[in-house]
N, C-alpha and C positions, 0 to 999 in steps of 0.2 A: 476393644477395637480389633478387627479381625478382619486380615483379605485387603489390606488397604495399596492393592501392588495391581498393573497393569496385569490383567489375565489373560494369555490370550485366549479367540474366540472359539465358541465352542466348534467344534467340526473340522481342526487346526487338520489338513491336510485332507482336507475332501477335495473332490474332483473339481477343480477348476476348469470349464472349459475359457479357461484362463488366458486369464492372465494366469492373461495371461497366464588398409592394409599394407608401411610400405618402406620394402629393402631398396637400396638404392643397387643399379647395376653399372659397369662402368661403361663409360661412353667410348666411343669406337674413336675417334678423335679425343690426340692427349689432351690436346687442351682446353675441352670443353667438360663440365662439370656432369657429374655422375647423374643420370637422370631416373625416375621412379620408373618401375614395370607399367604397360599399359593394366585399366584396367576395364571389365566391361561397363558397356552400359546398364548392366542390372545391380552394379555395385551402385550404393547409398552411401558409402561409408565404411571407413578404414580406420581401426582401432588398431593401435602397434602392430600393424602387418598383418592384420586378421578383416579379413571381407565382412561386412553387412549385406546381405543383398536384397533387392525389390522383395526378392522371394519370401525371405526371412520376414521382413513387414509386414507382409501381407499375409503370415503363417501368424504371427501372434498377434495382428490385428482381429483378424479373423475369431480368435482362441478369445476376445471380451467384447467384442462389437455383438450387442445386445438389441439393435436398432433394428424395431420391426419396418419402420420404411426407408428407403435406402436416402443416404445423404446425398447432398447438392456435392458435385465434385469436388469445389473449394473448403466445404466440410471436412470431407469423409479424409481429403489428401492430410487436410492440419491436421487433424487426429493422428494420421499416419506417423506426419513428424513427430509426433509427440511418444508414439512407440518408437519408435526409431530412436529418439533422444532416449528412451526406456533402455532398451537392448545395447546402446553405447556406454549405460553406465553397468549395465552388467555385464558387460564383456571383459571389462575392467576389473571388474570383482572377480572375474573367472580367471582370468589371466592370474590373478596374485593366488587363484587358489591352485590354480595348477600350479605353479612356482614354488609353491607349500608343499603341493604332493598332496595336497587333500583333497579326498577320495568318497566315493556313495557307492559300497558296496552292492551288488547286487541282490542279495537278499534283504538288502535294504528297502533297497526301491523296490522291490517286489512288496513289502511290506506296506508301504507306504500307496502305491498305487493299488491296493487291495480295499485298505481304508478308504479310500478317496472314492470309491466305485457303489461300496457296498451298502448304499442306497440309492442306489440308482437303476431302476431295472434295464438290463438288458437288452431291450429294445429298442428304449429311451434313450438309451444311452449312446447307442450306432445312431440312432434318426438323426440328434444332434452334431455327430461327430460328423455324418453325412453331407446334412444341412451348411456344416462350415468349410469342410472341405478338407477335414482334418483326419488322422487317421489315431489311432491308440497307439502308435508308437510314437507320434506328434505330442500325444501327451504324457508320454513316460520322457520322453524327453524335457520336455518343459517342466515337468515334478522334480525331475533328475537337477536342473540347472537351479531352480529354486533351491534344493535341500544343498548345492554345493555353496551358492551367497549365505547360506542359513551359516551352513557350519563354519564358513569362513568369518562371520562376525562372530559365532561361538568364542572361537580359538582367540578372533587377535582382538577385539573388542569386551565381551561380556566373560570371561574369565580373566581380566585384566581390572577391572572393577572393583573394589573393594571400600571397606565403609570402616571406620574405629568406633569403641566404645564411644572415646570422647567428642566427635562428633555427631553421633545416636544424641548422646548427653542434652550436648549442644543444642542440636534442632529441638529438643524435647524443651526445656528452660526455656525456648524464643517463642515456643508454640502451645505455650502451656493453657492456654486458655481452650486452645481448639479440644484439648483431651478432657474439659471438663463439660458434660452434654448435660443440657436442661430435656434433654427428650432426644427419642432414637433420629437417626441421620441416617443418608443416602452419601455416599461418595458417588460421582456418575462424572462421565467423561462422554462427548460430543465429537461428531463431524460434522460440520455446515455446509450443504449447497445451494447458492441462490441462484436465481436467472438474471440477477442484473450486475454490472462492473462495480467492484467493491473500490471504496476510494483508498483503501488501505489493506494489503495480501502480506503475509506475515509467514508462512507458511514456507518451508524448505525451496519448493520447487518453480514458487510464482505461481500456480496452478488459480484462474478463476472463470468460472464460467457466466457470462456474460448474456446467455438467450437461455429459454427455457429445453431448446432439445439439447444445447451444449449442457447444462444441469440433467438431464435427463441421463444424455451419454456418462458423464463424470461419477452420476451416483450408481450406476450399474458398473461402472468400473472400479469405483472403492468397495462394492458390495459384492463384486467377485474376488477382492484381495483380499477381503476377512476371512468369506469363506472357505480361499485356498490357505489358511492361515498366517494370513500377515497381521501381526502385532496391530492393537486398534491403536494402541500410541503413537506408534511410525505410521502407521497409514495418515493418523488427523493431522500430523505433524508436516508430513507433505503435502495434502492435499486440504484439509479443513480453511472455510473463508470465514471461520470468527477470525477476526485478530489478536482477542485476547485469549483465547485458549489454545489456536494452532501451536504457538512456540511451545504450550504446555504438556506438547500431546492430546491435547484436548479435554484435559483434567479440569473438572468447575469444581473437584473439589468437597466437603462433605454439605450438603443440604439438607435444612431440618424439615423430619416429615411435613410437621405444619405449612413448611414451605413447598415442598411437592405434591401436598393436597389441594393446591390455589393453584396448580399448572392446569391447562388445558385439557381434555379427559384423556383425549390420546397418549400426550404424553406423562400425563400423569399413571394411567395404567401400564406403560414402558417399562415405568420404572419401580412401582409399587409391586407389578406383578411377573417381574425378568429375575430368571436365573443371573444368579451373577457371572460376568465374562463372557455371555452371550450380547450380541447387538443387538438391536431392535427400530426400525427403519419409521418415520415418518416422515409424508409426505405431502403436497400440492404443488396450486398450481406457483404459492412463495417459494416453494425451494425444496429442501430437503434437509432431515436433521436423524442422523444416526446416533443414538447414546447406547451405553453400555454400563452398569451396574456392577464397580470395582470392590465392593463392599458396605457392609452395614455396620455400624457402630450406636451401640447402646446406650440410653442415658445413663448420667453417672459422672464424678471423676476416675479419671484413670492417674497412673503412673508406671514408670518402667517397668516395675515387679509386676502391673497385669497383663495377664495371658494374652501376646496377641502384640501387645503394644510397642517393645525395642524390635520384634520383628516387621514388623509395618511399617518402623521407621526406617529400619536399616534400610528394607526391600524400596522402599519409595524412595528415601537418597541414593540407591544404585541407579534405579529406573532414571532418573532423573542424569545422573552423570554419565550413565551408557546413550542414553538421547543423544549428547553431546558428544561423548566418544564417537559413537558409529559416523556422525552427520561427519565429524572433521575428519578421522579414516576417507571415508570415499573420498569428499574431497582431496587430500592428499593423494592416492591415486590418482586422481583423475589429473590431477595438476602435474602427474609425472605421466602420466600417458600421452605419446600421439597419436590425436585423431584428427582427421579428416570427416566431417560432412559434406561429402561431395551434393546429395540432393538439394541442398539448404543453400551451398552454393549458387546454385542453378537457378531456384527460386529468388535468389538478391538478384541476380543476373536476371531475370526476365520479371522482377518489378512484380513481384508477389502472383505472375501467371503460373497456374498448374503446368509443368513441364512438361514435352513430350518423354514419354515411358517407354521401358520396352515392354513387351511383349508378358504377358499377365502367367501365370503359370498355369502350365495345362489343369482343364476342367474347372477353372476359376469363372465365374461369370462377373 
């Protein structure tokens, strides 16, 4: 048994045209209480002292809105919040990473934005940037902010991880049966999007799309986060609407060939014919279903001493404990940060009407 650990996908930092505040001052009168700086109307949103602005929204909205025909304004605006809600929980991560002093080299990101281009010609590449409104410092910036959440779960999550013999041991003796195969097996792991209200969302972030263009918007939004390389674990984990595999990362697990040969052809050649750790998309007008190909295991009994196998397990009970770790990290964060959603405010206050806005950023249509 070999490969049995979440991979991430293959092309982990290609060009995503991606996905993707307040001090108190004193009051001039003693005795009246210290009141917030004004802020403008282009602020959304105040994270420990730190602006969100319209701007900012509509710069990484922009960077995954994949929507060849334009939304109904009560569309396009929820979406908004939804980046909004995005960029508040990373501001938070940014914030502890500055704190940390942890840093993205410049010849890092040089690196890193090199890869991310280097199939994409040249052309292509400006028409898009053009088309959005965005520039290539728009997106070294945006690689730049990813690789700093990256390294900040490195350091305080995923090096703090560890696994013992005797629990390897452990899992091994509780699961003894799965190591002995009557025939070769697929491990495969899923994202699910449908167009209808799921009566049961299990998933990190509530996340369910309910119409067929909110499923449409949702799966171009998960399929631009693999291939700016976001973990296919963490991605199904936030967003996937199975409810039995979301909490798993989206793990179904090993399936015997025999069993992948009775899938549907589509996704039976996904997965009979995918590099492992790459994703591979299927779709209509029911939904949408992303799997990925975590490894192959051969018939046969196994035990600890075979090649492949105390490694799989270790790796697969880290994977599994770092889910957890990372999920309760931000949360604690976030449960120590003040923020303000001033937009969202606005919105309770006028009873779910689109608010009036300021002023769009120049050259925005």
């Amino acid at each position: 048994m070999v490969n049995h650990v979440r991979i991430p996908v293959a092309g982990a930092r290609r060009f995503l045209l991606l996905s993707l505040a307040l001090a108190g001052v004193a009051a001039a009168c003693q005795s009246k209480p210290a009141a917030p700086p004004p802020v403008s109307a282009n602020t959304w949103a105040v994270v420990n002292g730190h602006e969100i602005t319209r701007d900012d929204v509509e710069k990484a909205y922009r960077r995954v809105d994949q929507n060849a025909q334009p939304l109904a304004e009560e569309e396009a605006f929820a979406a908004k919040l939804a980046v909004l809600d995005d960029l508040i929980a990373q501001e938070i991560l940014l914030a502890k990473a500055r704190d940390l002093k942890i840093d993205v080299p410049a010849s890092e990101l040089d690196t890193a934005y090199t890869e991310a281009r280097k199939n994409i010609p040249e052309e292509a590449f400006n028409n898009e940037l053009a088309r959005r409104h965005l520039t290539a410092a728009d997106m070294r910036e945006g690689l730049r902010r990813e690789m700093l959440v990256q390294k900040l779960f490195e350091r305080e999550v995923s090096s703090k991880v560890s696994v013992t013999d005797q629990e390897i041991a452990a899992f091994y003796e509780a699961n003894k049966s799965q190591f002995n195969r009557t025939e070769d097996a697929y491990r495969v792991a899923q994202i699910v999007v449908t167009p209808v209200k799921e009566e049961q969302v299990t998933n990190r972030t509530g996340s369910d799309a309910t119409t067929a263009l909110e499923a449409v918007t949702k799966y171009r939004m998960i399929m631009d986060k693999l291939k700016g390389g976001a973990q296919f674990g963490e991605v199904a984990a936030d967003f996937s609407e199975d409810p039995q595999t979301a909490p798993r990362g989206g793990d179904l697990g090993f399936i015997a060939l025999s069993d992948v040969r009775k899938y549907p052809p589509k996704l039976r050649d996904a997965v009979l014919n995918a590099k492992p750790g790459s994703a591979t998309a299927i779709g209509d007008a029911r939904g949408f279903v992303i799997v990925v190909v975590l490894g192959k295991d051969t018939a046969g009994q196994k035990d600890l001493g075979t090649p492949g196998v105390k490694d799989a397990i270790s790796q697969s009970l880290k994977n599994r404990r770092e889910l957890v770790l990372r999920s309760a990290y931000a949360n604690t964060l976030r449960n120590g940060a003040v923020i303000e959603n001033l937009i969202a405010s606005r919105v309770v206050q006028s009873q779910g009407k689109v608010p009036t806005l300021a002023p769009k950023a120049p050259g925005v249509k």
